[in-house]
PDB file of N, CA, C and O in Angstrom:
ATOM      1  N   UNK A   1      97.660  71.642 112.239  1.00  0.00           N
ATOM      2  CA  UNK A   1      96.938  72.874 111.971  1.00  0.00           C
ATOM      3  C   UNK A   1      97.826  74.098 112.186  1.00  0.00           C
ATOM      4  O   UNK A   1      97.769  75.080 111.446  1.00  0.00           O
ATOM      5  N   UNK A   2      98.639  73.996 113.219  1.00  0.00           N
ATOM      6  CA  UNK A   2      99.724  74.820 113.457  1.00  0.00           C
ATOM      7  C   UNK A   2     101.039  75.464 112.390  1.00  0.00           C
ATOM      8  O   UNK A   2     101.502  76.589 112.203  1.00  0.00           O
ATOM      9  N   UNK A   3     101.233  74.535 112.019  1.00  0.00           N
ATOM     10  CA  UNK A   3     102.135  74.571 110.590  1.00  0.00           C
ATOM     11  C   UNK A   3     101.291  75.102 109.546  1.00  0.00           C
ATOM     12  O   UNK A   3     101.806  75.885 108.748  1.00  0.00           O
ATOM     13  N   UNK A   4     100.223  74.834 109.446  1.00  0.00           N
ATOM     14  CA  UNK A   4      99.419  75.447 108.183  1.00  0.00           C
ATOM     15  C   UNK A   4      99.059  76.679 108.401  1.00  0.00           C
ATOM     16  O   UNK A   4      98.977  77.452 107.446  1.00  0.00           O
ATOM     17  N   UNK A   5      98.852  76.983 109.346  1.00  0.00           N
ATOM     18  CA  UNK A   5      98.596  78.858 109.435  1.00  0.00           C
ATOM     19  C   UNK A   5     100.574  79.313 109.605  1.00  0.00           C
ATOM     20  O   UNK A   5     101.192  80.204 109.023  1.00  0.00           O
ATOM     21  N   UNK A   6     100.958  78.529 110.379  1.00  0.00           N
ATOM     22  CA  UNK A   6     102.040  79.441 110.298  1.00  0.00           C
ATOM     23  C   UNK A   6     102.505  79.441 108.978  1.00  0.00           C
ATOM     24  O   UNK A   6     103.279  80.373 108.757  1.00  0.00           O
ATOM     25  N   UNK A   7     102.309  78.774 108.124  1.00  0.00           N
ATOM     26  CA  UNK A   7     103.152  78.693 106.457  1.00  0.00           C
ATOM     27  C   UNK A   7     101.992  80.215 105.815  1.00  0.00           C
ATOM     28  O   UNK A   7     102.175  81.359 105.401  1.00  0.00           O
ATOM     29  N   UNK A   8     101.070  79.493 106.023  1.00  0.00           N
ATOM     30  CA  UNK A   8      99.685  80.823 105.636  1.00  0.00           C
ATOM     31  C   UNK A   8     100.571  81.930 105.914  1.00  0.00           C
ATOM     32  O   UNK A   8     101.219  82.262 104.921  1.00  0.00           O
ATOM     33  N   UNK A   9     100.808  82.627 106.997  1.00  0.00           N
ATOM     34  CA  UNK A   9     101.356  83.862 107.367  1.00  0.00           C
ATOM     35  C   UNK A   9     102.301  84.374 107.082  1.00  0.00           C
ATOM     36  O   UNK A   9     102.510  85.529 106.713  1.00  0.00           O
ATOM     37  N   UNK A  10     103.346  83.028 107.329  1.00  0.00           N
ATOM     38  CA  UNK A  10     104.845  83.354 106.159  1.00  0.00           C
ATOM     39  C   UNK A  10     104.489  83.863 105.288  1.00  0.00           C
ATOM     40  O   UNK A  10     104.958  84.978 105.060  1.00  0.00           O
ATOM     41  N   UNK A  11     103.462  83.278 104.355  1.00  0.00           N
ATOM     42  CA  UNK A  11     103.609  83.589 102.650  1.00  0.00           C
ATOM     43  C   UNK A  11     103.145  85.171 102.925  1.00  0.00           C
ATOM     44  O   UNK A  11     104.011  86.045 102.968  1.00  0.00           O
ATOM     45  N   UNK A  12     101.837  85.467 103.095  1.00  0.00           N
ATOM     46  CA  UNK A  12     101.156  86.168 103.912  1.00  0.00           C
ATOM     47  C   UNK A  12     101.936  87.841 103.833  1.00  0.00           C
ATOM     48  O   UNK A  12     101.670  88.907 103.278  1.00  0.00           O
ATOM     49  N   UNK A  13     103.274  87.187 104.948  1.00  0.00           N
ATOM     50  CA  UNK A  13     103.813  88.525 105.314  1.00  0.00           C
ATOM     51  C   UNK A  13     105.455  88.962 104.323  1.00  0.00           C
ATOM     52  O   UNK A  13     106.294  89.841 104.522  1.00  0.00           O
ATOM     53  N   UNK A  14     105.370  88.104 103.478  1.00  0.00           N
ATOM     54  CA  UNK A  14     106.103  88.106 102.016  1.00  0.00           C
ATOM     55  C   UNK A  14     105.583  88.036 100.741  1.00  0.00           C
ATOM     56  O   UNK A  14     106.221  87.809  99.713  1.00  0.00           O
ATOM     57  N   UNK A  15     104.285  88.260 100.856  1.00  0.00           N
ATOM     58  CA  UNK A  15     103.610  88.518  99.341  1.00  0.00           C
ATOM     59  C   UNK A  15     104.006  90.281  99.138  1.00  0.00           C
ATOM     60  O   UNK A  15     103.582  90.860 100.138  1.00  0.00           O
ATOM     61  N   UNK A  16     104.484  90.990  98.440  1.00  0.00           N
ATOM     62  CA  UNK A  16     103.959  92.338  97.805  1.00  0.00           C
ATOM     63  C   UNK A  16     103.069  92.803  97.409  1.00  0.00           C
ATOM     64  O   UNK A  16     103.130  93.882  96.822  1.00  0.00           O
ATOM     65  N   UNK A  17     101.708  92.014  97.634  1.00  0.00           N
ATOM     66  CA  UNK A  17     100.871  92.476  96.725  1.00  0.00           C
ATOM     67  C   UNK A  17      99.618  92.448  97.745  1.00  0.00           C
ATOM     68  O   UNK A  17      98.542  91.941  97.427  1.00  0.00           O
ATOM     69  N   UNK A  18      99.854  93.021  98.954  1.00  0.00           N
ATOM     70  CA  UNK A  18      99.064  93.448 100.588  1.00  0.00           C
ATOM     71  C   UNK A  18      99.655  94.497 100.617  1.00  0.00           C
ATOM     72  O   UNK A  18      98.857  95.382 100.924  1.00  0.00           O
ATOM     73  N   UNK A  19     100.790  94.935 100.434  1.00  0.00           N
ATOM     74  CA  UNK A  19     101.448  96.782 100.486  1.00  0.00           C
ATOM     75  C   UNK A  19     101.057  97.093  99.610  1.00  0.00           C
ATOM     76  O   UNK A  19     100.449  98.156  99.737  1.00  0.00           O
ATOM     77  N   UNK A  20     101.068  96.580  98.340  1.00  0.00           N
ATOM     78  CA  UNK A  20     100.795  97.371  96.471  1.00  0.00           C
ATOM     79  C   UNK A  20      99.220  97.591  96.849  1.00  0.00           C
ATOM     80  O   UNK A  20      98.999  98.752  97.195  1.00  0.00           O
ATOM     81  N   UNK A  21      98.009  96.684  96.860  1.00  0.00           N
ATOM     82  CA  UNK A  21      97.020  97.055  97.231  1.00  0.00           C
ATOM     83  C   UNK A  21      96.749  98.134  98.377  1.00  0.00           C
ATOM     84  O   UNK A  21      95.598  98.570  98.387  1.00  0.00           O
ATOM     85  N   UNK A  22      97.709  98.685  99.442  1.00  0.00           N
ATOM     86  CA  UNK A  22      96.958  99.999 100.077  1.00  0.00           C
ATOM     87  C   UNK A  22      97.741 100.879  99.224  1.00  0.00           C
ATOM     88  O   UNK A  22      97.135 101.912  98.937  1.00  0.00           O
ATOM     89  N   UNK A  23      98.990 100.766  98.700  1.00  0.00           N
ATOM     90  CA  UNK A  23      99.301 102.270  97.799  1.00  0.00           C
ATOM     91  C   UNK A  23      98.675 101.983  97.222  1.00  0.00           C
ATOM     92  O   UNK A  23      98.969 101.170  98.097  1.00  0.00           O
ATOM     93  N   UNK A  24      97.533 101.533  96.120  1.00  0.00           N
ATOM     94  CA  UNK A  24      97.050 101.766  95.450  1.00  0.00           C
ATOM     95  C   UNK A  24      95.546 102.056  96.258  1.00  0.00           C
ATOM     96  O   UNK A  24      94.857 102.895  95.678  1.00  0.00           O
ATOM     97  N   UNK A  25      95.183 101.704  97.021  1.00  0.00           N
ATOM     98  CA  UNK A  25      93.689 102.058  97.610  1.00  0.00           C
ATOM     99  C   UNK A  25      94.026 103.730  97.884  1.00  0.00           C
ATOM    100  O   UNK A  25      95.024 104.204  98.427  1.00  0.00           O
ATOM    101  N   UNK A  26      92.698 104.530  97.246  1.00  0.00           N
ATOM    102  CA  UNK A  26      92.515 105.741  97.756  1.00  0.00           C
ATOM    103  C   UNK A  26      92.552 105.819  99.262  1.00  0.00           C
ATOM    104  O   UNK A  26      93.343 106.653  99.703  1.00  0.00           O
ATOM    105  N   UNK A  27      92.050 105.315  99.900  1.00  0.00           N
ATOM    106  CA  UNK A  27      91.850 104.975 101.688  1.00  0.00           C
ATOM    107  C   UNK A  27      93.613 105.264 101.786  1.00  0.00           C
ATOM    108  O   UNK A  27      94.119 106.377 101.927  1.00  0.00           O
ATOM    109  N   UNK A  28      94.103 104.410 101.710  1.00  0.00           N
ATOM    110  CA  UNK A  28      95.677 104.627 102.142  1.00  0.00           C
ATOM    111  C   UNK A  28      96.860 104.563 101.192  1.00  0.00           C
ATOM    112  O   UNK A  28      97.684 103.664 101.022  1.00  0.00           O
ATOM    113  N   UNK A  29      96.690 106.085 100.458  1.00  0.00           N
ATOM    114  CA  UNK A  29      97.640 106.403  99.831  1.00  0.00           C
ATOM    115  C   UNK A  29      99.175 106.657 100.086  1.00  0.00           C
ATOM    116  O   UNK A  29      99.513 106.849 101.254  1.00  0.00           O
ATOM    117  N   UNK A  30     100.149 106.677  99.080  1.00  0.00           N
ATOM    118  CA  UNK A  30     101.230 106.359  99.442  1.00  0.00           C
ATOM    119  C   UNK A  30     101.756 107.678 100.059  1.00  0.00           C
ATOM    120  O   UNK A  30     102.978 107.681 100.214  1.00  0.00           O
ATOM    121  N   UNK A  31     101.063 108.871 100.471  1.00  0.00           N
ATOM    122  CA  UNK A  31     101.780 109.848 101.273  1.00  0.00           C
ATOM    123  C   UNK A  31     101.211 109.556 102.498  1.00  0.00           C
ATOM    124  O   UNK A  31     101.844 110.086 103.410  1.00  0.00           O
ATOM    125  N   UNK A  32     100.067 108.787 102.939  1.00  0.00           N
ATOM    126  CA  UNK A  32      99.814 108.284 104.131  1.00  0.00           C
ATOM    127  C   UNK A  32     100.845 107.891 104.709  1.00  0.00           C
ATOM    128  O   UNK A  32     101.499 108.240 105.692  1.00  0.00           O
ATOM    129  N   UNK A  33     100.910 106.795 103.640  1.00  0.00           N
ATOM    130  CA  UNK A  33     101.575 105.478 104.508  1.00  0.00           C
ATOM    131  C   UNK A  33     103.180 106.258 104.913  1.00  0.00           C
ATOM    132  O   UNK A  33     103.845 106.171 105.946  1.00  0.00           O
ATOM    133  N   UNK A  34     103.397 106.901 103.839  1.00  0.00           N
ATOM    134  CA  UNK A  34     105.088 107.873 104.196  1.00  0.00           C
ATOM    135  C   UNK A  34     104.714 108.318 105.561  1.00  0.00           C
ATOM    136  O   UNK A  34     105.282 107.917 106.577  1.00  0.00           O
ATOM    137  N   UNK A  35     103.726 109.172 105.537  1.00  0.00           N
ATOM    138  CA  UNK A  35     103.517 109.795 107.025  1.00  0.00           C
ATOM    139  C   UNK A  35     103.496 108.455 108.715  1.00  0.00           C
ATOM    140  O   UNK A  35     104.217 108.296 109.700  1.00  0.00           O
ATOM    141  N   UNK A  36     102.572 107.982 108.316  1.00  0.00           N
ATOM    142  CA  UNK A  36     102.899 107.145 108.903  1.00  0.00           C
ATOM    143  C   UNK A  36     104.177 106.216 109.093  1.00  0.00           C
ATOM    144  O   UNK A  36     104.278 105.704 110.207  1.00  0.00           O
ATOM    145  N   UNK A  37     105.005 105.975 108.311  1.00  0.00           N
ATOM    146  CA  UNK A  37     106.112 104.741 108.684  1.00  0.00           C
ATOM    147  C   UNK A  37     107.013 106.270 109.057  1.00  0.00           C
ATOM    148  O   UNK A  37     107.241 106.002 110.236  1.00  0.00           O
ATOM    149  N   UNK A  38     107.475 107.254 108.911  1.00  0.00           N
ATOM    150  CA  UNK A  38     107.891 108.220 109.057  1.00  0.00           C
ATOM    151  C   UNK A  38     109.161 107.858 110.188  1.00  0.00           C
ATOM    152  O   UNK A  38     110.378 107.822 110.001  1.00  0.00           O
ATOM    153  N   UNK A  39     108.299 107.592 111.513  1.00  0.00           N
ATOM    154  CA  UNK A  39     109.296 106.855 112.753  1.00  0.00           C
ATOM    155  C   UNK A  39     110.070 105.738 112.754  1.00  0.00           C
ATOM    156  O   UNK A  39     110.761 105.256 113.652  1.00  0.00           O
ATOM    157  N   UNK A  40     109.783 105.231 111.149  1.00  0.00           N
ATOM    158  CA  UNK A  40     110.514 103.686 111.753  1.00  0.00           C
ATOM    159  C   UNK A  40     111.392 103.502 110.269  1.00  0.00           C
ATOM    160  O   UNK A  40     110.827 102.956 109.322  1.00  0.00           O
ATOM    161  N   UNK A  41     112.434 103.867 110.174  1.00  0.00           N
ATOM    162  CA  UNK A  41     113.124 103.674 108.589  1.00  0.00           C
ATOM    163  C   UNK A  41     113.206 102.563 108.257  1.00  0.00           C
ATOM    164  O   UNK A  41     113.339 102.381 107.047  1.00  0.00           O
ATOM    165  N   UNK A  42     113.162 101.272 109.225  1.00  0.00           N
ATOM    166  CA  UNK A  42     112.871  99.842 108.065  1.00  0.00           C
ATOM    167  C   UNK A  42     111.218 100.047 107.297  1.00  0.00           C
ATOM    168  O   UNK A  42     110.828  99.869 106.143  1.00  0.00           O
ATOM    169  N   UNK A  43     110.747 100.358 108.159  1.00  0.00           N
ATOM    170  CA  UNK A  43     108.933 100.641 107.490  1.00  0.00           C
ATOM    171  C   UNK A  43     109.404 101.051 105.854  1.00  0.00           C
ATOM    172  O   UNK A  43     109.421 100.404 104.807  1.00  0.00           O
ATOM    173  N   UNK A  44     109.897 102.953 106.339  1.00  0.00           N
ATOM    174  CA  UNK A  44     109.892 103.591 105.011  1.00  0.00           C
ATOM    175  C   UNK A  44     110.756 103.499 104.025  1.00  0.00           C
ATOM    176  O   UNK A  44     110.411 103.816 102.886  1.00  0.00           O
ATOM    177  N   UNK A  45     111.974 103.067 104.289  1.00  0.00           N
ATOM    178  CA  UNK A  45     112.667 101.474 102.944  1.00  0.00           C
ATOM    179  C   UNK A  45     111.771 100.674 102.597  1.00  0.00           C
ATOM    180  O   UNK A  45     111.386 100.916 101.453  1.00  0.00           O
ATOM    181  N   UNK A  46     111.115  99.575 103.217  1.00  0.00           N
ATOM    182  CA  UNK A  46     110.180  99.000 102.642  1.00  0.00           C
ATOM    183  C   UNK A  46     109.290  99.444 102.001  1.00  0.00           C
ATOM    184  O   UNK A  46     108.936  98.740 101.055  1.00  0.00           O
ATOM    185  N   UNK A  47     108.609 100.663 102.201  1.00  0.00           N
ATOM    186  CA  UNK A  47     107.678 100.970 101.014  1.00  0.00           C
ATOM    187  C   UNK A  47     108.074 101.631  99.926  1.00  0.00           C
ATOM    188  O   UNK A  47     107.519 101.527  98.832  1.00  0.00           O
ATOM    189  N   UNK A  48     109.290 102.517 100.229  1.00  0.00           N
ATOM    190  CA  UNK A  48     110.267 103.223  98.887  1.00  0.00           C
ATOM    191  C   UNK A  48     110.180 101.803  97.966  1.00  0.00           C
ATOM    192  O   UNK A  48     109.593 101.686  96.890  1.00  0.00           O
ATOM    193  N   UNK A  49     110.830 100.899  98.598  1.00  0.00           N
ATOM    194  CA  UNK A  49     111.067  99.471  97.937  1.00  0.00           C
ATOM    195  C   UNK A  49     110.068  99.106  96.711  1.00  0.00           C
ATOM    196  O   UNK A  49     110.144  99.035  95.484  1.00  0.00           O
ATOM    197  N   UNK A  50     108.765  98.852  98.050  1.00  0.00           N
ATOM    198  CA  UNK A  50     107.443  98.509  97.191  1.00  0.00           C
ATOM    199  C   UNK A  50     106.747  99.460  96.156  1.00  0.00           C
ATOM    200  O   UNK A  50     105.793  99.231  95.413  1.00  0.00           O
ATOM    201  N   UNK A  51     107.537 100.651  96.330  1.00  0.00           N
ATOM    202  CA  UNK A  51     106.443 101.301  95.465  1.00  0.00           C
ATOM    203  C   UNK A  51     107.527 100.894  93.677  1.00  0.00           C
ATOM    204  O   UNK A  51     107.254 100.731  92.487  1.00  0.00           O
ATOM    205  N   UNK A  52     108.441 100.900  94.321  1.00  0.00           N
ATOM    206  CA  UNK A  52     109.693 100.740  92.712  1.00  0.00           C
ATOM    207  C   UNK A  52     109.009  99.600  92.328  1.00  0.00           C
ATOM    208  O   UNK A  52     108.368  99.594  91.277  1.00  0.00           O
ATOM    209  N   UNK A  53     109.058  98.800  92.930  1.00  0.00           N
ATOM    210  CA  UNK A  53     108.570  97.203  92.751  1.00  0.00           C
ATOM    211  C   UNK A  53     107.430  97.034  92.236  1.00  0.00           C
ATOM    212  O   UNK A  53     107.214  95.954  91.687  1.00  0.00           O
ATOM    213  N   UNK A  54     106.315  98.123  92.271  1.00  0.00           N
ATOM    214  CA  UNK A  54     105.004  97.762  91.967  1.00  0.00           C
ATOM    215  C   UNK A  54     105.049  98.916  90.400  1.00  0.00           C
ATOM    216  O   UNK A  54     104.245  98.840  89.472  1.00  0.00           O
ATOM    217  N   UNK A  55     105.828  99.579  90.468  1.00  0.00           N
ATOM    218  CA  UNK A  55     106.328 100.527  89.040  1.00  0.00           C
ATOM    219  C   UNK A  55     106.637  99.798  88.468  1.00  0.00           C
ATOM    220  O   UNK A  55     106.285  99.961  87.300  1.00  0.00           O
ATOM    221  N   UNK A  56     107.440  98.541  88.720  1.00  0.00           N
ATOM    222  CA  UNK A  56     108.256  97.910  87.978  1.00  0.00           C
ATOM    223  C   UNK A  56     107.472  96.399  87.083  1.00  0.00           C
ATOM    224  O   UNK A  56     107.626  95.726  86.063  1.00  0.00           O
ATOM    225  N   UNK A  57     106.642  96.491  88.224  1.00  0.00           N
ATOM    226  CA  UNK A  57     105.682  94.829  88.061  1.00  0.00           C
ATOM    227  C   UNK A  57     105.028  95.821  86.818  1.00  0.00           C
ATOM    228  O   UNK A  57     105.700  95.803  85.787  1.00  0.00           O
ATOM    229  N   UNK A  58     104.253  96.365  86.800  1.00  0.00           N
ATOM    230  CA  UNK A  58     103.318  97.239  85.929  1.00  0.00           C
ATOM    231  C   UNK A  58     103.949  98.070  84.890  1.00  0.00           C
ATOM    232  O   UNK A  58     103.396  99.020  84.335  1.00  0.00           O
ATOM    233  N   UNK A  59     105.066  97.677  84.679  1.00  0.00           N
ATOM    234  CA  UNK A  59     105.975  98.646  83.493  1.00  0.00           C
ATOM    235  C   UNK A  59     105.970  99.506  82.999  1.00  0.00           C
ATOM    236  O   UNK A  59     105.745  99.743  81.812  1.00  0.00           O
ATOM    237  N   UNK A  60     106.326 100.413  84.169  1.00  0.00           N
ATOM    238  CA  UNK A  60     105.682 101.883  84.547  1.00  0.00           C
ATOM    239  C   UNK A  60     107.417 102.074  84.365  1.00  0.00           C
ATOM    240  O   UNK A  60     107.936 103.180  84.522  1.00  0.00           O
TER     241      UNK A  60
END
């Protein structure tokens, strides 16, 4: 059972498409989330990242 949630979570915390869904939710838009990761520059690389990435999935 142990292995199966931990694989769950792996995938989980390497899907893109749990960050693409809050930039895209009105609730937590992507100047939120800037404000928020603000303190931590791996955070706000990662979402610079995700937002190209989700421009890019959507051929924007």
């Amino acid at each position: 059972m142990l292995v199966v949630l931990s694989d769950y979570y792996y995938k989980y915390d390497n899907s893109p498409f749990y960050i693409w869904a809050a930039l895209l939710d009105h609730r937590f838009n992507y100047k939120k989330l800037k404000k928020d990761y603000a303190s931590d520059p791996d955070l706000l690389t990662y979402l610079e990242e995700q937002k190209q990435a989700l421009h890019t999935y959507f051929g924007g």
